[in-house]
PDB file of N, CA, C and O in Angstrom:
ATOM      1  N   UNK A   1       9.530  10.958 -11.202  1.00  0.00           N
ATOM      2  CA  UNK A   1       8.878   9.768 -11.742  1.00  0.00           C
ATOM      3  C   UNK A   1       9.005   8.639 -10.736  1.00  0.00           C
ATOM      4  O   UNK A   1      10.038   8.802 -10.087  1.00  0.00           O
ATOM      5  N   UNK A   2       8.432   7.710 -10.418  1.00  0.00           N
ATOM      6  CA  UNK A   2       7.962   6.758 -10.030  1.00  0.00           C
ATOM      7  C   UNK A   2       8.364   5.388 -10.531  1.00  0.00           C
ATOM      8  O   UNK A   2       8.471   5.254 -11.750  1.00  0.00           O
ATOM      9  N   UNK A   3       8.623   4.248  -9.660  1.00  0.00           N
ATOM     10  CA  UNK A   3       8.795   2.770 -10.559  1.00  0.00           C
ATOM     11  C   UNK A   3       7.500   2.377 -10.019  1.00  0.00           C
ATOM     12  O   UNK A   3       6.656   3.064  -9.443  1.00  0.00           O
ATOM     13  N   UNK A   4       7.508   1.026 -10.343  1.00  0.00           N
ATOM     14  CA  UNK A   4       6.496   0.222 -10.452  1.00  0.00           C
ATOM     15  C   UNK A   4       6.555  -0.876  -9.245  1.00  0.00           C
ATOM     16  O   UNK A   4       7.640  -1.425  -9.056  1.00  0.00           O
ATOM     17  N   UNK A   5       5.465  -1.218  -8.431  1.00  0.00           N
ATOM     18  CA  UNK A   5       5.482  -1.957  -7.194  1.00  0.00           C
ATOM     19  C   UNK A   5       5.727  -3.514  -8.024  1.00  0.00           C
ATOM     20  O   UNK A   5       5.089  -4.046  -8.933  1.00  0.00           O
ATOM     21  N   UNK A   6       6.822  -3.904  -7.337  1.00  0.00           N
ATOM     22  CA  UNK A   6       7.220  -5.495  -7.877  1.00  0.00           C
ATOM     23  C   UNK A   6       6.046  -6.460  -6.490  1.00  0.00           C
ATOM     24  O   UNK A   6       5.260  -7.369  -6.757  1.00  0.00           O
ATOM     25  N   UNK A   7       6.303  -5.892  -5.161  1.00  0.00           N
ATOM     26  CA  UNK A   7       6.225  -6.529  -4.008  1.00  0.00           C
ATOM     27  C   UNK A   7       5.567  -6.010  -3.448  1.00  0.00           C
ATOM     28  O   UNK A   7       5.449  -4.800  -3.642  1.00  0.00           O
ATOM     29  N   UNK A   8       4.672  -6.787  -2.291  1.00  0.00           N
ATOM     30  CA  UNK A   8       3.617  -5.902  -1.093  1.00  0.00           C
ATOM     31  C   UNK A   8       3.565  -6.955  -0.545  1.00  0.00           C
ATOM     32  O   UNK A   8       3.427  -7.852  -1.377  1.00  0.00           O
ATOM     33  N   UNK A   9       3.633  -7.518   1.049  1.00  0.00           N
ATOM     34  CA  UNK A   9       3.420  -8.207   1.620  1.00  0.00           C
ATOM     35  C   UNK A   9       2.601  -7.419   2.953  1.00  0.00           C
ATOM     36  O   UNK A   9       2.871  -6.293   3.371  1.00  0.00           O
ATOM     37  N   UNK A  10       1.763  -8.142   3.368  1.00  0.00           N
ATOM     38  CA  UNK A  10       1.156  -7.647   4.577  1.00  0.00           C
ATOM     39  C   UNK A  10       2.283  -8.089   5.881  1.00  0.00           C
ATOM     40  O   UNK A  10       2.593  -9.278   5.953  1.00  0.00           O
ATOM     41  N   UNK A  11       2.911  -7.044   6.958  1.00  0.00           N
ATOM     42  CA  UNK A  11       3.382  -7.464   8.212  1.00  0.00           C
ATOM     43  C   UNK A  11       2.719  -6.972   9.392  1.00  0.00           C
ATOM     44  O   UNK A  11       3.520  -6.748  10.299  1.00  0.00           O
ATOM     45  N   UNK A  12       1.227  -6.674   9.743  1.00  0.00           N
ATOM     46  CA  UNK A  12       0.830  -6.282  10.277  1.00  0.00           C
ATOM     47  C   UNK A  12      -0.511  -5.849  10.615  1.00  0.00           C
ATOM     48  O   UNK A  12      -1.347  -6.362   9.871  1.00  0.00           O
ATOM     49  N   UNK A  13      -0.987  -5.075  11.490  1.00  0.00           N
ATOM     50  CA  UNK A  13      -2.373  -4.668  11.059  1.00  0.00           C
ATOM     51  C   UNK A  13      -2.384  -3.201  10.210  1.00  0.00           C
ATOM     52  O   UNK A  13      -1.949  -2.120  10.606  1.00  0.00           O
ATOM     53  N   UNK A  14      -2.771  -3.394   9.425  1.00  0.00           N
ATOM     54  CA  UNK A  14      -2.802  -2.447   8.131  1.00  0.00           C
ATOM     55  C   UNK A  14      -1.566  -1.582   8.147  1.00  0.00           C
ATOM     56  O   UNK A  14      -1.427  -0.360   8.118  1.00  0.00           O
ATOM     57  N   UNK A  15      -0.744  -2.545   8.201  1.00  0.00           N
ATOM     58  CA  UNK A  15       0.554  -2.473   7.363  1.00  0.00           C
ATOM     59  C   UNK A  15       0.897  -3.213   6.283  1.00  0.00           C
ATOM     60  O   UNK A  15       0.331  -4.306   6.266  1.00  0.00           O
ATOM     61  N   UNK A  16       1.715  -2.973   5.261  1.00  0.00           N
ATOM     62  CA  UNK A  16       2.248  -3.638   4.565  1.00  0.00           C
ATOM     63  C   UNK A  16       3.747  -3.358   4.355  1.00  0.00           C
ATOM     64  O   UNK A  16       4.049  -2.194   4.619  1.00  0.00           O
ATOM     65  N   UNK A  17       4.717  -4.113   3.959  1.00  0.00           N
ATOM     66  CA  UNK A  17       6.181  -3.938   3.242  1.00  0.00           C
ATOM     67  C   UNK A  17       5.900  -4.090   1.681  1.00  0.00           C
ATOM     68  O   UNK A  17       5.085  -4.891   1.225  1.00  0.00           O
ATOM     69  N   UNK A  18       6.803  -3.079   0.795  1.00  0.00           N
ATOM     70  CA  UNK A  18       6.243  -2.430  -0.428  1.00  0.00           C
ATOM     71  C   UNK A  18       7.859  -2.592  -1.002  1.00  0.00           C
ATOM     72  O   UNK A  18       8.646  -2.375  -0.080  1.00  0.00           O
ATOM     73  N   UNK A  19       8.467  -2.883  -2.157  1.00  0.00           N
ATOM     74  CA  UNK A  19       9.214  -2.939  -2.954  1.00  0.00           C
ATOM     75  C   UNK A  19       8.740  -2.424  -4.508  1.00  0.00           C
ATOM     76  O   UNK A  19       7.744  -2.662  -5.191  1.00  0.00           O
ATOM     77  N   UNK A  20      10.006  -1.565  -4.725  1.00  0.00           N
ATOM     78  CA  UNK A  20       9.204  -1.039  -6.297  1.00  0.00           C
ATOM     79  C   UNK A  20      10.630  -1.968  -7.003  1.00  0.00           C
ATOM     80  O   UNK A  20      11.578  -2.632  -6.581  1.00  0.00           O
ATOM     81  N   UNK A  21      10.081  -1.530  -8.285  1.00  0.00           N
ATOM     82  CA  UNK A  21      11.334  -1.822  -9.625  1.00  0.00           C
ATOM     83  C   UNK A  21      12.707  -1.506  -9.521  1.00  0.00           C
ATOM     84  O   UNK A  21      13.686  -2.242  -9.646  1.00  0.00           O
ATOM     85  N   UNK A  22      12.646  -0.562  -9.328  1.00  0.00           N
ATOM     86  CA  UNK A  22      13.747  -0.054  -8.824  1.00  0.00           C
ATOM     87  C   UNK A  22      14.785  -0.132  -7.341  1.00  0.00           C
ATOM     88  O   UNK A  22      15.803   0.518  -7.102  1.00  0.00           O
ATOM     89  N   UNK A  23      14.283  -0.890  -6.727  1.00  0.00           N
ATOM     90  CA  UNK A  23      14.856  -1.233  -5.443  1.00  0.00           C
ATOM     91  C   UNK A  23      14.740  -0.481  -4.169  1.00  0.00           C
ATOM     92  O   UNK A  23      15.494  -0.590  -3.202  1.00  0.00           O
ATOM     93  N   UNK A  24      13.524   0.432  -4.302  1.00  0.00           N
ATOM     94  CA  UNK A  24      13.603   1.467  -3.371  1.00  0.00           C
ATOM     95  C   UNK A  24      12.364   0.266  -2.106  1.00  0.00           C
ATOM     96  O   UNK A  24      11.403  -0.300  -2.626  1.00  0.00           O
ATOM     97  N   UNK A  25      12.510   0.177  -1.305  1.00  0.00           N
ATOM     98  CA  UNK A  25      11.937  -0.531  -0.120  1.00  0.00           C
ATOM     99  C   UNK A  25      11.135   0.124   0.958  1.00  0.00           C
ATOM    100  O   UNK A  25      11.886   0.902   1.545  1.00  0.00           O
ATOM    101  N   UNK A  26       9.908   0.147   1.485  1.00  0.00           N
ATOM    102  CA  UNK A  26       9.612   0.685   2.351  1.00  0.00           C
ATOM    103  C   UNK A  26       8.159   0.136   2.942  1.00  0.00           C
ATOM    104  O   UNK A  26       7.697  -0.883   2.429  1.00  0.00           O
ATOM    105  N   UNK A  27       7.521   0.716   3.884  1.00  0.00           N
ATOM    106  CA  UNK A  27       6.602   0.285   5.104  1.00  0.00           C
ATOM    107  C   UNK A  27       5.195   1.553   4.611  1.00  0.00           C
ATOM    108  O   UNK A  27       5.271   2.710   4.200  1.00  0.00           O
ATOM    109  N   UNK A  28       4.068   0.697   4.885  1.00  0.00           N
ATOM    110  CA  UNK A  28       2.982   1.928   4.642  1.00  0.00           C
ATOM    111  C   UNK A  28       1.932   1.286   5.546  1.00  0.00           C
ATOM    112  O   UNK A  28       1.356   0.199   5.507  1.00  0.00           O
ATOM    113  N   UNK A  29       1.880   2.353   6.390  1.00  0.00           N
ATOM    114  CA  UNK A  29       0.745   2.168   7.360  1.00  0.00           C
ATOM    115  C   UNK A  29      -0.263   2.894   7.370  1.00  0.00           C
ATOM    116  O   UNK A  29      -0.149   4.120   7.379  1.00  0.00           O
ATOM    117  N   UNK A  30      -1.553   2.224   7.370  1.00  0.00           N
ATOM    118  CA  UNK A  30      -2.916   2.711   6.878  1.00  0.00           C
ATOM    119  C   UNK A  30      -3.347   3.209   8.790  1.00  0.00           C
ATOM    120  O   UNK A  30      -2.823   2.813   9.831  1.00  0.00           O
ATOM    121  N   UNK A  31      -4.536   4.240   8.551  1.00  0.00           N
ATOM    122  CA  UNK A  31      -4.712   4.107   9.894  1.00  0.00           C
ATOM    123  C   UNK A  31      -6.323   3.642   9.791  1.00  0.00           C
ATOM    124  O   UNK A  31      -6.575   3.119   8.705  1.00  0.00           O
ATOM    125  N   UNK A  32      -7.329   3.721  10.607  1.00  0.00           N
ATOM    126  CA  UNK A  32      -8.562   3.429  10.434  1.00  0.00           C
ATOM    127  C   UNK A  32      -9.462   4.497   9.772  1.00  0.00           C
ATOM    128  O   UNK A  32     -10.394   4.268   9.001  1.00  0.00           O
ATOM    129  N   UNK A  33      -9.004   5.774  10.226  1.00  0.00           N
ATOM    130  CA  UNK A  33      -9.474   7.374   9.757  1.00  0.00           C
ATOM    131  C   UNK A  33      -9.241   7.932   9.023  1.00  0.00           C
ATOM    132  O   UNK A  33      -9.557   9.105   8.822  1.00  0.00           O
ATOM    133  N   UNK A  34      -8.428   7.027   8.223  1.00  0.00           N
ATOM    134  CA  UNK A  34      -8.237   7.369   6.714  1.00  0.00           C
ATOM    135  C   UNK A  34      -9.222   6.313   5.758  1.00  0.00           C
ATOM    136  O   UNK A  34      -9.576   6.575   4.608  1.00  0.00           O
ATOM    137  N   UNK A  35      -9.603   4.956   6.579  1.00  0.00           N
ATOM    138  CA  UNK A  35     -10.375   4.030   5.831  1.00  0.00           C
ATOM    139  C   UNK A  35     -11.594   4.353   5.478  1.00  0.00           C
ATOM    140  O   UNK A  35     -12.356   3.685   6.177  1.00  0.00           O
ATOM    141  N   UNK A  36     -12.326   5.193   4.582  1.00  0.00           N
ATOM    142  CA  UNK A  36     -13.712   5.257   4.587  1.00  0.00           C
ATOM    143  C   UNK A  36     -14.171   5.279   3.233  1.00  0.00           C
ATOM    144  O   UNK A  36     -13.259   5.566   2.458  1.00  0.00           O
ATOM    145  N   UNK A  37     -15.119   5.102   2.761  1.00  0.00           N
ATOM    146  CA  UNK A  37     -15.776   5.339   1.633  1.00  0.00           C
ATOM    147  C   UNK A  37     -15.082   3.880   0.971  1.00  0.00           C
ATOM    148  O   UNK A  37     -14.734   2.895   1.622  1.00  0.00           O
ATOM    149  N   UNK A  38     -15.014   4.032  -0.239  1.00  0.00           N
ATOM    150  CA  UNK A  38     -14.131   2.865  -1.400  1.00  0.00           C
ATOM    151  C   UNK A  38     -13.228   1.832  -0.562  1.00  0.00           C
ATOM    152  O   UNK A  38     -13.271   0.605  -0.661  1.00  0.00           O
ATOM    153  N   UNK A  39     -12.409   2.584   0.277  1.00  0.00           N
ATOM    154  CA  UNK A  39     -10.884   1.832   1.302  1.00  0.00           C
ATOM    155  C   UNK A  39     -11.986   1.392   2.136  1.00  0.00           C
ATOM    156  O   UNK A  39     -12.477   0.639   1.295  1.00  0.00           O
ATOM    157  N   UNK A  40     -13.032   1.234   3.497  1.00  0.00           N
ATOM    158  CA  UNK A  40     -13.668   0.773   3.827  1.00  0.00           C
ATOM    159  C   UNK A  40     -13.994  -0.269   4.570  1.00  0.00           C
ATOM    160  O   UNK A  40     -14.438  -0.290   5.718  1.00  0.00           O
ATOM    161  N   UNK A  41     -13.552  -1.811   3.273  1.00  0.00           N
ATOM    162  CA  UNK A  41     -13.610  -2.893   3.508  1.00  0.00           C
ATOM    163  C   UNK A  41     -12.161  -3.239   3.973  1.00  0.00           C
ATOM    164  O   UNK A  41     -12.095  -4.332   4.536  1.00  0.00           O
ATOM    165  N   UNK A  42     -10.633  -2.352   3.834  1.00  0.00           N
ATOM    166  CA  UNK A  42      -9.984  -2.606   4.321  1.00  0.00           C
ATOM    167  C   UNK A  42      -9.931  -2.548   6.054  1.00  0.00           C
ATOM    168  O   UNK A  42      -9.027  -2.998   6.759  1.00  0.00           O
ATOM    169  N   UNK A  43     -10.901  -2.010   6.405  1.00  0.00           N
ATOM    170  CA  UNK A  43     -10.708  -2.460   8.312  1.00  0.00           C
ATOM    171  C   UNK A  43     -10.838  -3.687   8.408  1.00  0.00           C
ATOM    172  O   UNK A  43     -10.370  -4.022   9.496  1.00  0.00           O
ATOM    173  N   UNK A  44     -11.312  -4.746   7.728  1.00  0.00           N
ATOM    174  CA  UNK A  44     -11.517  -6.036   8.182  1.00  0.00           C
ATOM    175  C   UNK A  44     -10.337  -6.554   7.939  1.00  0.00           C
ATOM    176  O   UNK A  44     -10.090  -6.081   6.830  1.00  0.00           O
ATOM    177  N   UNK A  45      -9.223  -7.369   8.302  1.00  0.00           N
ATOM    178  CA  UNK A  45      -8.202  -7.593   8.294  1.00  0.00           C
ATOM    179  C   UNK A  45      -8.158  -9.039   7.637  1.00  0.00           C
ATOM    180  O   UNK A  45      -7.095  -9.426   7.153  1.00  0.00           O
ATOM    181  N   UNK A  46      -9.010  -9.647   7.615  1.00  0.00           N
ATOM    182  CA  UNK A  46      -9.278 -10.836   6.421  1.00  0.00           C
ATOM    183  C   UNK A  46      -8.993 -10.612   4.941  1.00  0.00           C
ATOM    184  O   UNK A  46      -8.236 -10.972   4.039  1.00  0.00           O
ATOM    185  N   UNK A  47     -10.261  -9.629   5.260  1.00  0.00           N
ATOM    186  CA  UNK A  47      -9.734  -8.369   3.314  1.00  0.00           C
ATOM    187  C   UNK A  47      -8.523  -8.203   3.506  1.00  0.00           C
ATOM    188  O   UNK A  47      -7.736  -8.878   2.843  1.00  0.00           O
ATOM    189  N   UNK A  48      -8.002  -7.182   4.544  1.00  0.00           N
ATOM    190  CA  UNK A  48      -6.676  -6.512   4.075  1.00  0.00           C
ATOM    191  C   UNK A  48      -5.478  -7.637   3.964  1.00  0.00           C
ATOM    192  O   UNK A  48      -4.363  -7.311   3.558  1.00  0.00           O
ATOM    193  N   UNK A  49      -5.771  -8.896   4.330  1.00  0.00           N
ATOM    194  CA  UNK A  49      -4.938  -9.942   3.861  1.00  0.00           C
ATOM    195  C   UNK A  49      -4.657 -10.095   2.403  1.00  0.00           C
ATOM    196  O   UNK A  49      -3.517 -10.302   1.986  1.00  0.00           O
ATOM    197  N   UNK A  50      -5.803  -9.983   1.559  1.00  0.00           N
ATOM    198  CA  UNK A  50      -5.742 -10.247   0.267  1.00  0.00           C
ATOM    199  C   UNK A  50      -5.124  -9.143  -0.946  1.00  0.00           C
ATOM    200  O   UNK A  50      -5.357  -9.154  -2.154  1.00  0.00           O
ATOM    201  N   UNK A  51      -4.403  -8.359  -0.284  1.00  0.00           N
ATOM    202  CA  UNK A  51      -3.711  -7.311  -0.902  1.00  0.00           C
ATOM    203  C   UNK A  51      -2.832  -8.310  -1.459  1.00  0.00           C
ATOM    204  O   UNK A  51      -2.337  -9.360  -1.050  1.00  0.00           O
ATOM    205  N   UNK A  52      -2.790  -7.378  -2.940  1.00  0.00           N
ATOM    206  CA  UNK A  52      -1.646  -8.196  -4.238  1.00  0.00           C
ATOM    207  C   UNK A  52      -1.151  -7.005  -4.747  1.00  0.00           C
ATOM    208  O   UNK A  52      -1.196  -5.888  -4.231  1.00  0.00           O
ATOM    209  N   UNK A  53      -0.610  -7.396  -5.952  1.00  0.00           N
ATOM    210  CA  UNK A  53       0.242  -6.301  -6.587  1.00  0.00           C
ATOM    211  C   UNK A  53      -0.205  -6.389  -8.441  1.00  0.00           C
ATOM    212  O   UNK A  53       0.179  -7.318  -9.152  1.00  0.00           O
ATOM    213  N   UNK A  54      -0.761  -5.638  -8.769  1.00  0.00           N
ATOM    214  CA  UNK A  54      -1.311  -5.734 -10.228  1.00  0.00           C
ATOM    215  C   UNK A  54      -1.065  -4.869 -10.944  1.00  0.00           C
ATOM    216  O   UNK A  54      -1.481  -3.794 -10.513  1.00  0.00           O
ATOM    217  N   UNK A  55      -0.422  -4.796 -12.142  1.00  0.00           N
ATOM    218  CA  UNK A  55      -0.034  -3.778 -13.100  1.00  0.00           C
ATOM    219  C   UNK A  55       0.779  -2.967 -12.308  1.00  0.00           C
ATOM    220  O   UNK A  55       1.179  -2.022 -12.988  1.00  0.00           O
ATOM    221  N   UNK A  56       1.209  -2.929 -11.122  1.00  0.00           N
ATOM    222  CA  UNK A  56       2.425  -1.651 -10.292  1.00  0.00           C
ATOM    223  C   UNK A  56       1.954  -1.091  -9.233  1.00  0.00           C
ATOM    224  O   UNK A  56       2.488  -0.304  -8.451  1.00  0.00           O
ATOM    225  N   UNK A  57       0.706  -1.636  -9.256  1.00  0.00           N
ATOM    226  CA  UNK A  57      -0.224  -0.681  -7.740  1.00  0.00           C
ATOM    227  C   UNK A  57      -0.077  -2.385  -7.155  1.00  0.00           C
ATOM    228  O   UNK A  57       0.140  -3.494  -7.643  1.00  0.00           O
ATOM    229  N   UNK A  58      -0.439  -1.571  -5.345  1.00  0.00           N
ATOM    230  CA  UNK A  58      -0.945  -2.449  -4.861  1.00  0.00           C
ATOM    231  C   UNK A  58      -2.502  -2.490  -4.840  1.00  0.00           C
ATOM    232  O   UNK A  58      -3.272  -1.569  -5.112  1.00  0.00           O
ATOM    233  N   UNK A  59      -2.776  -3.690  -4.478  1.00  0.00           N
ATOM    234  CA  UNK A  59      -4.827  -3.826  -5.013  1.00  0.00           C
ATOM    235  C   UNK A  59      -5.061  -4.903  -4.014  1.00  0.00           C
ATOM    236  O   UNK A  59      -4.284  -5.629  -3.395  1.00  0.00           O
ATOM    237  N   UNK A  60      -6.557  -4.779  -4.039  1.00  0.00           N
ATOM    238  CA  UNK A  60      -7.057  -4.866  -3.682  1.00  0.00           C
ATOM    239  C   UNK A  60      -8.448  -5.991  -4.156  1.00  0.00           C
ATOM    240  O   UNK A  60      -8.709  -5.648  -5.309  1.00  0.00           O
ATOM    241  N   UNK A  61      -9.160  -6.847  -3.862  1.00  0.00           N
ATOM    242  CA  UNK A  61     -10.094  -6.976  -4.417  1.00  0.00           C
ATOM    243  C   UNK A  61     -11.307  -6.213  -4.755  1.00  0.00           C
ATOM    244  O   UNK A  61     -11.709  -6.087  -3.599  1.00  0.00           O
ATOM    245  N   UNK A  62     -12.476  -5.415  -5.693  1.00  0.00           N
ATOM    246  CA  UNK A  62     -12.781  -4.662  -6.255  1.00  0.00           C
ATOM    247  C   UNK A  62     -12.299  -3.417  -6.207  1.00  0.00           C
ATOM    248  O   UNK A  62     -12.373  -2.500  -5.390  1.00  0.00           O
ATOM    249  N   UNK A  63     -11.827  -3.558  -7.171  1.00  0.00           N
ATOM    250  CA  UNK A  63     -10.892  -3.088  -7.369  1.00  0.00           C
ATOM    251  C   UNK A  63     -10.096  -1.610  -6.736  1.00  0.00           C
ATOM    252  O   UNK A  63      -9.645  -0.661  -7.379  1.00  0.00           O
ATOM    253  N   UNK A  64     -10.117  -1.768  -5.684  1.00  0.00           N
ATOM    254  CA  UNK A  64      -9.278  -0.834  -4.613  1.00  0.00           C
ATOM    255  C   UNK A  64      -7.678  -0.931  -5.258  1.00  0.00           C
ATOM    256  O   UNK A  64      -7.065  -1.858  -5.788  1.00  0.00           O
ATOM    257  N   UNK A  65      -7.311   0.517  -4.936  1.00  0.00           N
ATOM    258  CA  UNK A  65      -5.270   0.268  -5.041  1.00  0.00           C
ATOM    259  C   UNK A  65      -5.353   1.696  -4.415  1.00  0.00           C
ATOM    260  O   UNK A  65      -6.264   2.508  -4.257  1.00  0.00           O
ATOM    261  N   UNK A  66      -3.757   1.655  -4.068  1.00  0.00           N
ATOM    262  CA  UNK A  66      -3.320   2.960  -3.446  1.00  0.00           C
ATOM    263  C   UNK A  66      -2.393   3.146  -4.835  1.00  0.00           C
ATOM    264  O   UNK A  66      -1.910   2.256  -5.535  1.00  0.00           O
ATOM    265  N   UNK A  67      -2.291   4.846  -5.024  1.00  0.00           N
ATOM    266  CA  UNK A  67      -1.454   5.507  -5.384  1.00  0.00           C
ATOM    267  C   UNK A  67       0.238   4.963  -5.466  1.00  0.00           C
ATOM    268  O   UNK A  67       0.937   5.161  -4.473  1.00  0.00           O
ATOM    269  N   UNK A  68       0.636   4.509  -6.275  1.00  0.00           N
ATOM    270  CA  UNK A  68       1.827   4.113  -6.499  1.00  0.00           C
ATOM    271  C   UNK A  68       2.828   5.353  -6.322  1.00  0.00           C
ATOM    272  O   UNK A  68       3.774   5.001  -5.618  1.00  0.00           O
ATOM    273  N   UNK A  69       2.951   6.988  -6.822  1.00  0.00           N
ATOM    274  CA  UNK A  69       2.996   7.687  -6.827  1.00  0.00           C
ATOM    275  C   UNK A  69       3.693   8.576  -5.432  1.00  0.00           C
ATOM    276  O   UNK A  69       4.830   8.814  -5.026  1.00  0.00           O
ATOM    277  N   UNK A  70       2.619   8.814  -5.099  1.00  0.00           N
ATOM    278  CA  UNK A  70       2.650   9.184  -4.021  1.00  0.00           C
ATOM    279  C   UNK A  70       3.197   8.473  -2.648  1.00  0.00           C
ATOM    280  O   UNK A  70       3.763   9.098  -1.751  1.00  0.00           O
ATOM    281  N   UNK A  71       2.914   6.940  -2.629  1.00  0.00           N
ATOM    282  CA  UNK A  71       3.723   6.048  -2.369  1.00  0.00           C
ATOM    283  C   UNK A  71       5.366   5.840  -2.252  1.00  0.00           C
ATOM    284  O   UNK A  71       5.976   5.693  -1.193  1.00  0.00           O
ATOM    285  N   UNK A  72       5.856   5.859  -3.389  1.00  0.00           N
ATOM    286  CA  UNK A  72       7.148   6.382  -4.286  1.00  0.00           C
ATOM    287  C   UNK A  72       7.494   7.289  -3.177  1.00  0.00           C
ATOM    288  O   UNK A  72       8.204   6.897  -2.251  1.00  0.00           O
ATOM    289  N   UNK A  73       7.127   8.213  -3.222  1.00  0.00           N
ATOM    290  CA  UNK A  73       8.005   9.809  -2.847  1.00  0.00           C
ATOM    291  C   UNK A  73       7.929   9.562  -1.280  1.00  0.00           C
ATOM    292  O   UNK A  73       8.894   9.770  -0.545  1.00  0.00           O
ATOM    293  N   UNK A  74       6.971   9.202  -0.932  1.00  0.00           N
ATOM    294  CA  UNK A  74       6.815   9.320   0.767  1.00  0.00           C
ATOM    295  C   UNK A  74       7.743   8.473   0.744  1.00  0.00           C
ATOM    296  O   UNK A  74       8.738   9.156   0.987  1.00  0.00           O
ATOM    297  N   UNK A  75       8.106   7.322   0.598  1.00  0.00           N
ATOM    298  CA  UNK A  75       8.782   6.201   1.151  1.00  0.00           C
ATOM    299  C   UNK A  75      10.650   6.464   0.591  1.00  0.00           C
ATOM    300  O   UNK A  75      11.485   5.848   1.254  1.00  0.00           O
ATOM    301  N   UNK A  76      10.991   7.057  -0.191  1.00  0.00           N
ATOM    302  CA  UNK A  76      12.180   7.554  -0.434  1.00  0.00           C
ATOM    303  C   UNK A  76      12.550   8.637   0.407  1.00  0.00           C
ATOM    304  O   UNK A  76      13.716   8.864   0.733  1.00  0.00           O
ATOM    305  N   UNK A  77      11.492   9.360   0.790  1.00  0.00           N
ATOM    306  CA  UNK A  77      11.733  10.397   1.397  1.00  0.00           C
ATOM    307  C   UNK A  77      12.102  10.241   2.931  1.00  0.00           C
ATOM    308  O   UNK A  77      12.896  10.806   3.683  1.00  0.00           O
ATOM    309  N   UNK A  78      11.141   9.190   3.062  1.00  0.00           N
ATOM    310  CA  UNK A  78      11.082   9.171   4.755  1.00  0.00           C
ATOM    311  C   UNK A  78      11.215   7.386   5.433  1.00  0.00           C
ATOM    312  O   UNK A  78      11.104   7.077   6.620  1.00  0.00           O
ATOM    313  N   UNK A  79      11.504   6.337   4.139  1.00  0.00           N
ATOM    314  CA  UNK A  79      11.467   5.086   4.544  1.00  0.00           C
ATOM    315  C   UNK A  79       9.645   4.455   4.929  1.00  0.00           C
ATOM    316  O   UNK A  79       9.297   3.283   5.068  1.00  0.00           O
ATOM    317  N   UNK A  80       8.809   5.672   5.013  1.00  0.00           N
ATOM    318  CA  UNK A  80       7.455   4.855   4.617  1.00  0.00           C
ATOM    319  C   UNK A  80       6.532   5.726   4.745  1.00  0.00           C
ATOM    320  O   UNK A  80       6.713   6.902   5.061  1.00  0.00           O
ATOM    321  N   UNK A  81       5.291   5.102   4.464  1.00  0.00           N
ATOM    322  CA  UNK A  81       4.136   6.096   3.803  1.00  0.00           C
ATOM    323  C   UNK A  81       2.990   6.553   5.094  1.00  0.00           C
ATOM    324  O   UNK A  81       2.147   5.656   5.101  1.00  0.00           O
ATOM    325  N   UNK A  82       2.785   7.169   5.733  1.00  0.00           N
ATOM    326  CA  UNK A  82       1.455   6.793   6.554  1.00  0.00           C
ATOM    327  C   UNK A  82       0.462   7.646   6.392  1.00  0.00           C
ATOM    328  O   UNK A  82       0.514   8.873   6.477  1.00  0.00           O
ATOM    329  N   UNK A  83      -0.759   6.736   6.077  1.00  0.00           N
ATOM    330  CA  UNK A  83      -2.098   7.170   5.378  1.00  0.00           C
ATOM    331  C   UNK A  83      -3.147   7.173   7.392  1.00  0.00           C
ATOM    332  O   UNK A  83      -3.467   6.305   8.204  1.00  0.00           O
ATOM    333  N   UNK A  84      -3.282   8.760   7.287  1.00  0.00           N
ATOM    334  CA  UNK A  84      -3.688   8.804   8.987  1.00  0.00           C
ATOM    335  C   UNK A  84      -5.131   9.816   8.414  1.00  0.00           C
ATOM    336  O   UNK A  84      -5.949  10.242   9.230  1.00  0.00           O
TER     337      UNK A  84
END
């Protein structure tokens, strides 16, 4: 099971730092070749500024979010997520 994202701050280019409920901490780096379809508008780095945290996902404006989930496990497992 999974907690719930308290925190997401952007430190980078399509990076972010990610905190859940539970105190588990970690780094998720997007790459560009994973951005397509729906994710997309995240290459523009203006957008990917406006990443928040809503109901436990991180989001996005229309409504984009990544997997909380899957998130979770990569980042316990390995200290962070990378979406390549």
């Amino acid at each position: 099971m999974y907690s719930d994202v308290i925190e997401a701050k952007v430190t980078g280019n399509l990076e972010f730092a990610v905190t859940f409920a539970d105190g588990l901490a970690g780094r998720v780096r997007l790459f560009p070749s994973h951005l397509y379809g729906v994710f997309e508008p995240l290459k523009d780095m203006d957008f990917f500024k406006r990443l928040e945290v809503r109901d436990g996902f991180v989001s996005w404006p229309g409504e984009i979010d990544l997997a909380p989930d899957a998130m979770y496990l990569a980042i316990k497992q390995h200290g962070e997520w990378v979406l390549s």
